[in-house]
C-alpha positions in Angstrom: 91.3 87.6 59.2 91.5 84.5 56.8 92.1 85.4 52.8 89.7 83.4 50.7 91.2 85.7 47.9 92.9 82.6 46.0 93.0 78.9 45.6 94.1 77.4 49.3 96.5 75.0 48.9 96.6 71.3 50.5 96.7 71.6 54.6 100.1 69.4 54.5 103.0 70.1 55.8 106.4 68.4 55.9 109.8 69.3 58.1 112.8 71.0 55.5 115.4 69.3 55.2 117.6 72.2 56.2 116.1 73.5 59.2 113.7 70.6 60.1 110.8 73.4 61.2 107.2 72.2 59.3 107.4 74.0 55.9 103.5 74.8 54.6 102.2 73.1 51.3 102.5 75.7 48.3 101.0 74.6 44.9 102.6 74.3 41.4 101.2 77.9 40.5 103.1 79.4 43.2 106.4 77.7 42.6 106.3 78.5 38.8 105.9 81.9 39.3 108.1 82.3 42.2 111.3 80.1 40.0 113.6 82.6 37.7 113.6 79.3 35.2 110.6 77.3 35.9 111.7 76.2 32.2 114.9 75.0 32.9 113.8 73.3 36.6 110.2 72.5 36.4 108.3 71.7 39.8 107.5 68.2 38.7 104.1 66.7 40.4 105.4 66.5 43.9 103.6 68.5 46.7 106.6 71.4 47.6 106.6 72.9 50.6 107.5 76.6 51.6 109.9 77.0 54.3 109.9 80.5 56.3 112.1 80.3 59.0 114.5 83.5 58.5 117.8 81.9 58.6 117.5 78.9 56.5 118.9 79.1 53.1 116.2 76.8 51.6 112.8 78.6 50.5 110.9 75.4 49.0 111.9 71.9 49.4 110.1 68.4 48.8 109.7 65.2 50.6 112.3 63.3 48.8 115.0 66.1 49.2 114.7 68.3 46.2 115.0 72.2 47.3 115.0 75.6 46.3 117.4 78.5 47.6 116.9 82.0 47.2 119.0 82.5 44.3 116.6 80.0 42.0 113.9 82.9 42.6 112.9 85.9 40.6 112.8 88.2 43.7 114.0 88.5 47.0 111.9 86.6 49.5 110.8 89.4 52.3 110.0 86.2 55.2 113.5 85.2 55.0 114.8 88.7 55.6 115.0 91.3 58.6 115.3 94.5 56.5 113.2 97.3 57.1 112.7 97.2 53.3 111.6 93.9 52.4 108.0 93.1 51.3 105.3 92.2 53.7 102.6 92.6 50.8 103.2 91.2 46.9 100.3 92.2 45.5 100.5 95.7 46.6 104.3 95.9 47.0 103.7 97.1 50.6 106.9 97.2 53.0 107.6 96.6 56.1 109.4 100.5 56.2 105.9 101.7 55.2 104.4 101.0 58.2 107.0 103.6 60.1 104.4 106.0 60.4 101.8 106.0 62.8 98.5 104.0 61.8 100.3 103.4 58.3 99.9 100.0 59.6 96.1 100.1 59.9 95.6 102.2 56.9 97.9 99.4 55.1 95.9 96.4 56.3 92.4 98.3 55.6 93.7 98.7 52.0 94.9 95.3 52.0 91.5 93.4 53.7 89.2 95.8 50.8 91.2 94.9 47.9 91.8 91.1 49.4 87.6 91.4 49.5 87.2 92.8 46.1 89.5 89.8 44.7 92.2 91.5 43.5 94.9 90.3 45.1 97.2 87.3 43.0 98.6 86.0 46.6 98.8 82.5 45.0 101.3 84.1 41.8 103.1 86.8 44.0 103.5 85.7 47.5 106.5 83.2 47.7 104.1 81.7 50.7 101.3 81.0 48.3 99.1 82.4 50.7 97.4 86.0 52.0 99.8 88.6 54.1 97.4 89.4 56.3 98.7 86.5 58.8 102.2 88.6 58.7 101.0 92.0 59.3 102.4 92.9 62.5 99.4 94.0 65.2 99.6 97.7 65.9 101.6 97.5 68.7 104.4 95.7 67.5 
């Protein structure tokens, strides 16, 4: 299911510098509320990008090399983690350990499609991806 919850950002994408996988466009409203000092290291007008491959240490980056690391964000960053614990849902602070029990996974993603519906999510503010979880909720047999 696509999310037409929030803003979409730009369909750009550009490799990290890091990893060199394609990181996905974010936009400024995403970065400012993801940075623990947007004050002190404002985004700046350059398209970022959001990189989610689990074992690189950069989270956003830019074309001309600039980049963001975990520790310049206000909270952990569930994509680049395997903990059971980590957030899979922003908005609704749903975990990956909540889905232990069976069909928590459907009921999770029911909740998560009706409020996404009734346009209450904040994807854009909350998710470091910028975008809906839906596309990381694991199927049900996973």
């Amino acid at each position: 299911m696509s999310c037409d919850c929030c803003p979409s950002t730009p369909a750009r994408s550009a490799n990290c510098p890091a990893c060199r996988q394609a990181g996905a466009a974010v936009g400024a409203t995403t970065l400012l509320h993801q940075l623990a000092t947007p004050w002190q290291q404002p985004p700046g007008a350059e398209p970022h990008y959001f990189c989610n491959q689990r074992d690189c240490p950069v989270v956003y980056f830019t074309a001309s090399g600039r980049q963001f690391s975990a520790e310049a964000l206000r909270q952990p960053v569930g994509q680049k983690s395997n903990a059971a614990g980590r957030t899979l849902c922003y908005c609704f602070d749903i975990r990956y350990s909540d889905l232990a029990d069976p069909g928590a996974t459907r009921q999770c993603r029911d909740f998560v499609i009706q409020k996404t519906r009734d346009k209450v999510c904040a994807c854009e503010q909350r998710n470091p991806s910028g975008r809906c979880c839906l596309r990381d909720f694991p199927t049900e047999e996973e």
